[in-house]
C-alpha positions as a printed Julia matrix, in Angstrom:
71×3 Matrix{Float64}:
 114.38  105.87   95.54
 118.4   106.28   96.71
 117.87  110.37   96.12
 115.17  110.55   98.09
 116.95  109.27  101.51
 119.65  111.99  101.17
 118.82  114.53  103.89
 122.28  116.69  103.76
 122.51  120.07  101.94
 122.12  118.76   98.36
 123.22  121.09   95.05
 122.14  119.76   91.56
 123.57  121.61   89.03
 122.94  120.87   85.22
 123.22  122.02   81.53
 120.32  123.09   80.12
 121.56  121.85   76.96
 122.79  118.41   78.35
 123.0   116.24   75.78
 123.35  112.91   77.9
 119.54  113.27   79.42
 117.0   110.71   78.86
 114.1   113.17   79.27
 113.87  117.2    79.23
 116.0   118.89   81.23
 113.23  121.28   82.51
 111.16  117.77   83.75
 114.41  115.83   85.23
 114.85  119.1    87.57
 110.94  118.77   88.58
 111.79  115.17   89.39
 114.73  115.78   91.46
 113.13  119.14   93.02
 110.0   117.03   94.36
 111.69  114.06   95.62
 114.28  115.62   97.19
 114.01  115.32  101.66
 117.14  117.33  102.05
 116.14  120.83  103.87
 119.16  122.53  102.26
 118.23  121.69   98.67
 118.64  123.57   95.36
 118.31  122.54   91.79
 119.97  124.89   89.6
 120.27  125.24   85.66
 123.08  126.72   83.85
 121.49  128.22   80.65
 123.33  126.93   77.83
 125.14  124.56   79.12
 126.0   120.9    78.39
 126.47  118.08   80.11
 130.27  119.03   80.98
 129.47  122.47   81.57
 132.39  123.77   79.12
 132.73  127.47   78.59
 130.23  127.73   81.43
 132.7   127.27   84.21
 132.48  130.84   86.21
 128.55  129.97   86.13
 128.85  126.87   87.66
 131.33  128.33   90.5
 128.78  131.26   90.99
 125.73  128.53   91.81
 128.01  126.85   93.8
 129.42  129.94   95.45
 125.68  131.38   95.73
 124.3   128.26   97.28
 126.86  127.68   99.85
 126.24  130.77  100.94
 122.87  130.14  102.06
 123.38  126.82  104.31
């Protein structure tokens, strides 16, 4: 309900391996991606990755890096 009244650029950036999620990674991105209202939105997921993205650091600063780019 609260996600879908954020209209800035939005990033969501997430292990694939995240051990902390309640459902599938792969359907808690499909949530976010079809609920989101913000016109500069990206869901992204870091293959491999946990929940605190450990040993996956330069990926995470290349999404973020990527995505700014583009808004």
């Amino acid at each position: 309900k609260q996600f879908s009244k954020i209209t800035r650029p939005l990033l969501v950036v997430m292990g694939e391996q995240d051990e902390h999620a309640h459902l599938p990674i792969k359907e808690i991105q499909k949530l976010f991606d079809s609920h989101t209202k913000s016109k500069h939105y990206k869901s992204i997921l870091i293959p491999g990755a946990t929940h605190s993205f450990e040993g996956k650091e330069k990926e995470v600063v290349y999404a973020i890096i990527s995505w700014v780019k583009t808004i």
